[in-house]
C-alpha positions as YAML, in Angstrom:
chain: A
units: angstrom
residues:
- id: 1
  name: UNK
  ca: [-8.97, -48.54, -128.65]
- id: 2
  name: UNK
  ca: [-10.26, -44.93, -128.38]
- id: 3
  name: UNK
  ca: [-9.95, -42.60, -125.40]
- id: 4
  name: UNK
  ca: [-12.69, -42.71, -122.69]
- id: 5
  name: UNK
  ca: [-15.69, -39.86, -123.37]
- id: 6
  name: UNK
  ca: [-15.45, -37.50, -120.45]
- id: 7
  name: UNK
  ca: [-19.17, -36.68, -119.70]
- id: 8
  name: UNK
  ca: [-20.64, -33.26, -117.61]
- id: 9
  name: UNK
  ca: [-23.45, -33.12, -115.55]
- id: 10
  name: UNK
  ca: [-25.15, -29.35, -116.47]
- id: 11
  name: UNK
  ca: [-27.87, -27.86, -113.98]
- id: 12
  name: UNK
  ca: [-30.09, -24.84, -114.89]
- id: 13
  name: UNK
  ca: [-31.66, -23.71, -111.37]
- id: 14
  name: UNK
  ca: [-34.40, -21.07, -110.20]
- id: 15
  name: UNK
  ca: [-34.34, -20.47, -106.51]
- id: 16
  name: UNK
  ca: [-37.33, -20.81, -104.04]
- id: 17
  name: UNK
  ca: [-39.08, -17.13, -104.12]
- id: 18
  name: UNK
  ca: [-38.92, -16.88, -100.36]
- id: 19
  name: UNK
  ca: [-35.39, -16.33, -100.27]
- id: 20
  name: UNK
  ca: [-33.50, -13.13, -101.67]
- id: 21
  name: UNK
  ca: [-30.82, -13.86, -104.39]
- id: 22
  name: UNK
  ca: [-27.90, -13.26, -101.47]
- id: 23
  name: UNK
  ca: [-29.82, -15.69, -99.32]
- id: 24
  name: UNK
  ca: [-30.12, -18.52, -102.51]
- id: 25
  name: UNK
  ca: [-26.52, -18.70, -103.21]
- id: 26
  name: UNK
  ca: [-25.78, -18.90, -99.04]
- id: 27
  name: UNK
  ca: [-28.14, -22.00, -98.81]
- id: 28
  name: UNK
  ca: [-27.06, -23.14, -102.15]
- id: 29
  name: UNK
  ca: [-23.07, -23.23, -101.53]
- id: 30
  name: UNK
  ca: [-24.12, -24.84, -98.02]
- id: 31
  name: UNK
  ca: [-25.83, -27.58, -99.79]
- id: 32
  name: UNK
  ca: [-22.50, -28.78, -101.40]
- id: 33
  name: UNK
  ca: [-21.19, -29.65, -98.10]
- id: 34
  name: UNK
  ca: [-23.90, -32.67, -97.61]
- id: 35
  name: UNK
  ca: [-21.42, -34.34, -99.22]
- id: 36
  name: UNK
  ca: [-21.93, -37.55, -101.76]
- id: 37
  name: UNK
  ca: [-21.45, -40.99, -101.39]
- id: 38
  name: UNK
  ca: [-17.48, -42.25, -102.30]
- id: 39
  name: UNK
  ca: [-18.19, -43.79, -105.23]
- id: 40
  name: UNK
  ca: [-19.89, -41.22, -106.83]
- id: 41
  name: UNK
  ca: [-17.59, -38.62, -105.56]
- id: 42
  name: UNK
  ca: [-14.89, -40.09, -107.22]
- id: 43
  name: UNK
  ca: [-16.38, -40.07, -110.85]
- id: 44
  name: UNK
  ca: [-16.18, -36.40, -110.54]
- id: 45
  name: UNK
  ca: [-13.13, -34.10, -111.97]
- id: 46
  name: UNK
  ca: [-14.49, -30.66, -111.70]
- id: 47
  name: UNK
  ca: [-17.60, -28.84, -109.80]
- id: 48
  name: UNK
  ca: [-18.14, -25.25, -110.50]
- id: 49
  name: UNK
  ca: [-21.53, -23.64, -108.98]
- id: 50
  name: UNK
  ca: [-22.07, -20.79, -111.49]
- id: 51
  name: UNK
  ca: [-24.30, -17.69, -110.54]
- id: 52
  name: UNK
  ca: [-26.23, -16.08, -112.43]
- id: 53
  name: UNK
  ca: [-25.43, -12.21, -112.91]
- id: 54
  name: UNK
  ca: [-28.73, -9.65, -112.55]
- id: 55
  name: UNK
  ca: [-27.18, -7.02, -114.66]
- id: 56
  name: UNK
  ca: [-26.00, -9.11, -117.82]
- id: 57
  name: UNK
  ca: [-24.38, -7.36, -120.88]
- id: 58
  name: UNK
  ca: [-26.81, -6.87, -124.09]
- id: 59
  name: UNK
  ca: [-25.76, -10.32, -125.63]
- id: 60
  name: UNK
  ca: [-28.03, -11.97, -128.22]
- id: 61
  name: UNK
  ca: [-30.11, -14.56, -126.43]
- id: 62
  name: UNK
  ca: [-29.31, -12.95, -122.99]
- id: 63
  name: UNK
  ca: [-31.59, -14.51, -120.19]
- id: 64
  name: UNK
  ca: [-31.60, -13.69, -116.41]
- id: 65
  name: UNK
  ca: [-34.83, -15.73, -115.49]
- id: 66
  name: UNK
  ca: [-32.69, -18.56, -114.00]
- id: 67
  name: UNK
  ca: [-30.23, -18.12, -110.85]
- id: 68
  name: UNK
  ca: [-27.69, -20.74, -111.02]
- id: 69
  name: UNK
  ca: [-25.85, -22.94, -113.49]
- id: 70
  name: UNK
  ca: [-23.96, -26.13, -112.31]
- id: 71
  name: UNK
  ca: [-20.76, -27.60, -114.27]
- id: 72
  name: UNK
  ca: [-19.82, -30.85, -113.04]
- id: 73
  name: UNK
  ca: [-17.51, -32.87, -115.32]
- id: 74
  name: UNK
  ca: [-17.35, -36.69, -114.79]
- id: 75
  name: UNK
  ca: [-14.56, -39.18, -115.81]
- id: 76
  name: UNK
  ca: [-17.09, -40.91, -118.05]
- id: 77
  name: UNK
  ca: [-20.25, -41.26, -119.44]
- id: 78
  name: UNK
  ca: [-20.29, -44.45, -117.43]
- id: 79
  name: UNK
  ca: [-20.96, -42.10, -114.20]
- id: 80
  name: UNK
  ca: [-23.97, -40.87, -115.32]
- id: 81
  name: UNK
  ca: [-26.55, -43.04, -114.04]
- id: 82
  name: UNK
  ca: [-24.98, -43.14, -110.82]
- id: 83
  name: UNK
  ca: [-25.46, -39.25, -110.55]
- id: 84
  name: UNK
  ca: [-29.17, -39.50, -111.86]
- id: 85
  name: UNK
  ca: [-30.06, -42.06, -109.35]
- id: 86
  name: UNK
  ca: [-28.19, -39.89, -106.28]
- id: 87
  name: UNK
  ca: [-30.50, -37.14, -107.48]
- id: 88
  name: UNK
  ca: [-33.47, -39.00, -106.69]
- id: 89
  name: UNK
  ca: [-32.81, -39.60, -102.99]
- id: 90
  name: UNK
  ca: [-34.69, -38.44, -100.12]
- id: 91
  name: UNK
  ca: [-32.42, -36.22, -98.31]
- id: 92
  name: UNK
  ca: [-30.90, -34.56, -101.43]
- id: 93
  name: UNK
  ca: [-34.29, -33.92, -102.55]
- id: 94
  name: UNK
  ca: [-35.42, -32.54, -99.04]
- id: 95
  name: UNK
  ca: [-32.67, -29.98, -98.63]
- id: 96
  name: UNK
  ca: [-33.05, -28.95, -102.50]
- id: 97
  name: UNK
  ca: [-36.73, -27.67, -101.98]
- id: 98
  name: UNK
  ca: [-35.40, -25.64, -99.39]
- id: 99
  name: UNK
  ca: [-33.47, -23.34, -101.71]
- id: 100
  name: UNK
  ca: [-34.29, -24.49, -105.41]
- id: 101
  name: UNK
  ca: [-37.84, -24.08, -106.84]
- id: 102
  name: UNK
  ca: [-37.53, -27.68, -107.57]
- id: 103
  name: UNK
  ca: [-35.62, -30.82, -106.75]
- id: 104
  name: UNK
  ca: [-32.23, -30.93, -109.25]
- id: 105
  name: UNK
  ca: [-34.01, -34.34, -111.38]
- id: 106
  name: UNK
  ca: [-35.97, -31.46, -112.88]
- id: 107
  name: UNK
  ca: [-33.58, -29.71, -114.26]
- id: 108
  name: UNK
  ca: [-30.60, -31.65, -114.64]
- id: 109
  name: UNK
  ca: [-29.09, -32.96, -118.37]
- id: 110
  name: UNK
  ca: [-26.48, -35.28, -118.71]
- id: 111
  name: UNK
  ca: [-23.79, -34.54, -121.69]
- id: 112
  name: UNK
  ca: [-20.84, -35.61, -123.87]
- id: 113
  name: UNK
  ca: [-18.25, -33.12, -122.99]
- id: 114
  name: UNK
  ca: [-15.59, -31.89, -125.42]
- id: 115
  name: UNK
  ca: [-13.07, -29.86, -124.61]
- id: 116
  name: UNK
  ca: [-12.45, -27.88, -127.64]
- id: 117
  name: UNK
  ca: [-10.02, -25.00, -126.18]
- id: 118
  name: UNK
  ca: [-8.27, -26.54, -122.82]
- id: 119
  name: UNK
  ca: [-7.34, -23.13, -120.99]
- id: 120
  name: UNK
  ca: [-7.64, -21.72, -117.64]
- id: 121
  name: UNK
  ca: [-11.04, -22.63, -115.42]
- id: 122
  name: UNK
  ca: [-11.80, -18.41, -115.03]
- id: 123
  name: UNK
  ca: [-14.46, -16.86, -112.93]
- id: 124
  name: UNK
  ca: [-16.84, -15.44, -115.69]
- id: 125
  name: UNK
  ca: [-18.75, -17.77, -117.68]
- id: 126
  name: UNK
  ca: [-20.92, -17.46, -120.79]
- id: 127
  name: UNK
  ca: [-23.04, -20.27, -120.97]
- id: 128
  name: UNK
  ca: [-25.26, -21.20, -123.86]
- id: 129
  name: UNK
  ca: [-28.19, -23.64, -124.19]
- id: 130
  name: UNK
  ca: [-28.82, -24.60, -127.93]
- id: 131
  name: UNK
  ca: [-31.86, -25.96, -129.21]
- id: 132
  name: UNK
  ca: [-30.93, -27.41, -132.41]
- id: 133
  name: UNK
  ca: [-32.76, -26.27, -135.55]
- id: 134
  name: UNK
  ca: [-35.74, -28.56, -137.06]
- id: 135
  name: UNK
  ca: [-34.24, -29.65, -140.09]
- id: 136
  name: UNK
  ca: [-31.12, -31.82, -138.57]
- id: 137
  name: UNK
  ca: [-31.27, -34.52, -136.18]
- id: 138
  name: UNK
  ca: [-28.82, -34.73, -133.28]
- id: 139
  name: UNK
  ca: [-25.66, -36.18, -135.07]
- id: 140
  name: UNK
  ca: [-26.07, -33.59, -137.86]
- id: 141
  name: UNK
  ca: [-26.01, -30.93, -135.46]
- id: 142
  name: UNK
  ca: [-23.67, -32.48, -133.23]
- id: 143
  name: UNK
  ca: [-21.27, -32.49, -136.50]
- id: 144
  name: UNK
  ca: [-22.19, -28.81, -137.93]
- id: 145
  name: UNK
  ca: [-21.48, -27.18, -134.10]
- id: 146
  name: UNK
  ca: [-17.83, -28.50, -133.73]
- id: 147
  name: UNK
  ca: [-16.93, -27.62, -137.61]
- id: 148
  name: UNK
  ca: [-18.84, -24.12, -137.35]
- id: 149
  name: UNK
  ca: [-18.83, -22.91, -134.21]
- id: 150
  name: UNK
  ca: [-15.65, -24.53, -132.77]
- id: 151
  name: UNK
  ca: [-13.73, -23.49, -135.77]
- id: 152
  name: UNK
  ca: [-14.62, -19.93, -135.56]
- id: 153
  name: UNK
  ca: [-14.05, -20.08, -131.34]
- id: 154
  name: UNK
  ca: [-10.21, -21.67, -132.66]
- id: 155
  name: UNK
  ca: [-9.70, -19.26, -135.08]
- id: 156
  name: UNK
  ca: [-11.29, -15.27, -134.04]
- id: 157
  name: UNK
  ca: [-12.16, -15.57, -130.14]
- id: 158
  name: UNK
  ca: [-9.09, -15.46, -128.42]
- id: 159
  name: UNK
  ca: [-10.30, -13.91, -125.55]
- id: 160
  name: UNK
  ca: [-12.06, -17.09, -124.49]
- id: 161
  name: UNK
  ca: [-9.25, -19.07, -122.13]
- id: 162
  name: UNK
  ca: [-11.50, -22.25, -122.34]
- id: 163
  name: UNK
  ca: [-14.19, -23.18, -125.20]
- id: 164
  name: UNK
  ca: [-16.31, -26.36, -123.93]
- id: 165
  name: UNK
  ca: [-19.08, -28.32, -126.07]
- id: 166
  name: UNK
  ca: [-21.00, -30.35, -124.23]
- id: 167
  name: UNK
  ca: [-23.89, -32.67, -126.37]
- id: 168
  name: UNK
  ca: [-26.63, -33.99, -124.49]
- id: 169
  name: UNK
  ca: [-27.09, -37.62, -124.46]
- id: 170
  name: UNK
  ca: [-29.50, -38.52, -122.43]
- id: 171
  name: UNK
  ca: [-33.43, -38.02, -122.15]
- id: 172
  name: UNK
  ca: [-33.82, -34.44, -120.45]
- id: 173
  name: UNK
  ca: [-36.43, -33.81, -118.17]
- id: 174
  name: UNK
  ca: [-39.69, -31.61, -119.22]
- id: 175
  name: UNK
  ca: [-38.81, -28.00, -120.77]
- id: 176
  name: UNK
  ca: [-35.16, -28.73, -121.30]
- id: 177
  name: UNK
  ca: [-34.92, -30.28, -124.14]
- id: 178
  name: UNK
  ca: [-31.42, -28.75, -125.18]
- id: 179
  name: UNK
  ca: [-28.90, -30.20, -127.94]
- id: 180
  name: UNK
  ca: [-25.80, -28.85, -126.62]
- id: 181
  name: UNK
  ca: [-24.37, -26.28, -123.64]
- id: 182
  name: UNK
  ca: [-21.52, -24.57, -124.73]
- id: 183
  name: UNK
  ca: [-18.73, -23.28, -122.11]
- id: 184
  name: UNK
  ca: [-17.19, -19.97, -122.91]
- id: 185
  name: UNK
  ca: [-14.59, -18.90, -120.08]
- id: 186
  name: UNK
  ca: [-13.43, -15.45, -119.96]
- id: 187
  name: UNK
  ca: [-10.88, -13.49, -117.85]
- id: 188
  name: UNK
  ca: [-12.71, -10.81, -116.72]
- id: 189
  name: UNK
  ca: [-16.42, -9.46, -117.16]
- id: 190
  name: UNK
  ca: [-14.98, -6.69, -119.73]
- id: 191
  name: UNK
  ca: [-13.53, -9.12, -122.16]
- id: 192
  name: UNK
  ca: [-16.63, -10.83, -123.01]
- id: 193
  name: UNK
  ca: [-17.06, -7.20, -125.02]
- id: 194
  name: UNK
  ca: [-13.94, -8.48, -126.71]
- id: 195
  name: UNK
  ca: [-16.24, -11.20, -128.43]
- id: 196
  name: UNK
  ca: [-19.81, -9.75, -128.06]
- id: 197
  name: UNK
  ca: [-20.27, -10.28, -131.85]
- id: 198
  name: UNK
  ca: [-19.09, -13.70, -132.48]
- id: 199
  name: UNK
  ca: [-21.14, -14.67, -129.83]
- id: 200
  name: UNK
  ca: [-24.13, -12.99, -131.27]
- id: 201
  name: UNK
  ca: [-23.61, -14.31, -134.69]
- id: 202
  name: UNK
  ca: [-23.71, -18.13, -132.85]
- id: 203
  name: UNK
  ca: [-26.61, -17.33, -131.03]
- id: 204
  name: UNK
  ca: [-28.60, -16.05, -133.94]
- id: 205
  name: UNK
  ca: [-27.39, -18.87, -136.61]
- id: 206
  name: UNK
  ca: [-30.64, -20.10, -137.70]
- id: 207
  name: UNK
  ca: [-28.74, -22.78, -139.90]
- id: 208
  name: UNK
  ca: [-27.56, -24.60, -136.64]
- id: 209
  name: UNK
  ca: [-30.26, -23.69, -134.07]
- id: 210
  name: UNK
  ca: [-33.69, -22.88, -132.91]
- id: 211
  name: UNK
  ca: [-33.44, -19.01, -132.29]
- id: 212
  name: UNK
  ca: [-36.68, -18.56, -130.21]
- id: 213
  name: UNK
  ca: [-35.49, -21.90, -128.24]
- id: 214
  name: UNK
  ca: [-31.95, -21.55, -127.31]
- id: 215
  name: UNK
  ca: [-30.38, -18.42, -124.52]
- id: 216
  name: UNK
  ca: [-27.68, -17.60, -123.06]
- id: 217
  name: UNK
  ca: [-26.42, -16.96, -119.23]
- id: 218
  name: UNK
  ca: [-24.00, -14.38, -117.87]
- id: 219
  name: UNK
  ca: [-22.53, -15.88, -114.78]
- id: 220
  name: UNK
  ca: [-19.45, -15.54, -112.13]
- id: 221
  name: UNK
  ca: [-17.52, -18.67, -111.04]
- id: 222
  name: UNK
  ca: [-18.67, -18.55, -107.30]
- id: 223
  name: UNK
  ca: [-17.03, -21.92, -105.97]
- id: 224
  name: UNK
  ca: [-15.08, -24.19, -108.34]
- id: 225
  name: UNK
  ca: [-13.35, -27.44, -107.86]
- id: 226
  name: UNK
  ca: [-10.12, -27.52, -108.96]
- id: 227
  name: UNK
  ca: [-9.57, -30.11, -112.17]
- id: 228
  name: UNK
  ca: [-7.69, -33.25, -110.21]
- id: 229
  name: UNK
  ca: [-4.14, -33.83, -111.47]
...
């Protein structure tokens, strides 16, 4: 029988324009204490709110025109409805509007996760969104990203602590229509110079994804939940 597929819950946020960036990450660390209902807080393993940084090193496919990036990883792809269907409820989506542009169901995609370097949970975070290019279909890419790009994040980046590919596997909403989020977790904000040009090279290889389509965030670990042992 094969092992259960760990699954990740990935949120790409912009917050409301009334409120300064300090102001955003207040409400939105305050929202996390609402609290969700037992049995979907116990299909989670790991919850780290992600900020975005406004001064971002000159990384191919940088982007600062989001603010926030959540990582939740769940015990199973089994959880996933459950989590879609909490994001559609009243109160959630009241106190959202308050800080996000939008409710969460709007920018929330539900993924595979794979773990492909299992090191320390950091506080700086490279996060890619990958578009995959028009000639393969998903399990083509799927395929070509773990032998290409894991391989080379195994074998030449070892300043990452933790490499994560996470495939998307369920419909996304409107305008985020990403193939995979990749996790890379760093030490400090000066060793992501360390791998500057390995990440470049993945963000500009046209034989595995859409160029124009696909970014990359800079971000610092703000609140994390620790992984359960």
């Amino acid at each position: 029988m094969s092992a259960i597929q760990l699954a990740k819950w990935v949120y790409l946020g912009q917050r409301n324009p009334r409120l300064s960036r300090a102001e955003f990450i207040q409400r939105w660390l305050k929202h996390r204490t609402m609290g969700a209902p037992p049995d979907m807080g116990a299909e989670f393993v790991t919850a780290d709110y992600c900020a975005v940084k406004e001064n971002p090193p000159a990384l191919a496919g940088i982007s600062t025109e989001y603010d926030a990036a959540g990582l939740f990883a769940l015990k199973s792809l089994a959880a996933i409805p459950l989590v879609a269907r909490f994001l559609k409820t009243d109160y959630i989506q009241a106190d959202e509007k308050r800080f996000f542009n939008t409710t969460s169901e709007n920018f929330s995609m539900f993924c595979a996760e794979d773990v492909v370097r299992d090191g320390e949970y950091t506080k700086t975070v490279v996060i890619q969104f990958l578009r995959r290019a028009g000639n393969l279909g998903p399990t083509a890419f799927a395929r070509q990203w773990r032998e290409s790009h894991g391989s080379l994040v195994l074998n030449n980046l070892q300043a990452v602590s933790r490499y994560v590919q996470n495939t998307v596997v369920a419909l996304p909403p409107a305008g985020f229509g990403y193939d995979g989020i990749a996790e890379f977790w760093f030490d400090t904000p000066e060793s992501v110079a360390l791998a500057s040009g390995e990440l470049d090279r993945m963000m500009t290889d046209a034989s595995l994804i859409d160029i124009k389509s696909s970014f990359c965030l800079f971000t610092d670990v703000i609140i994390s939940r620790p992984k359960k042992t």
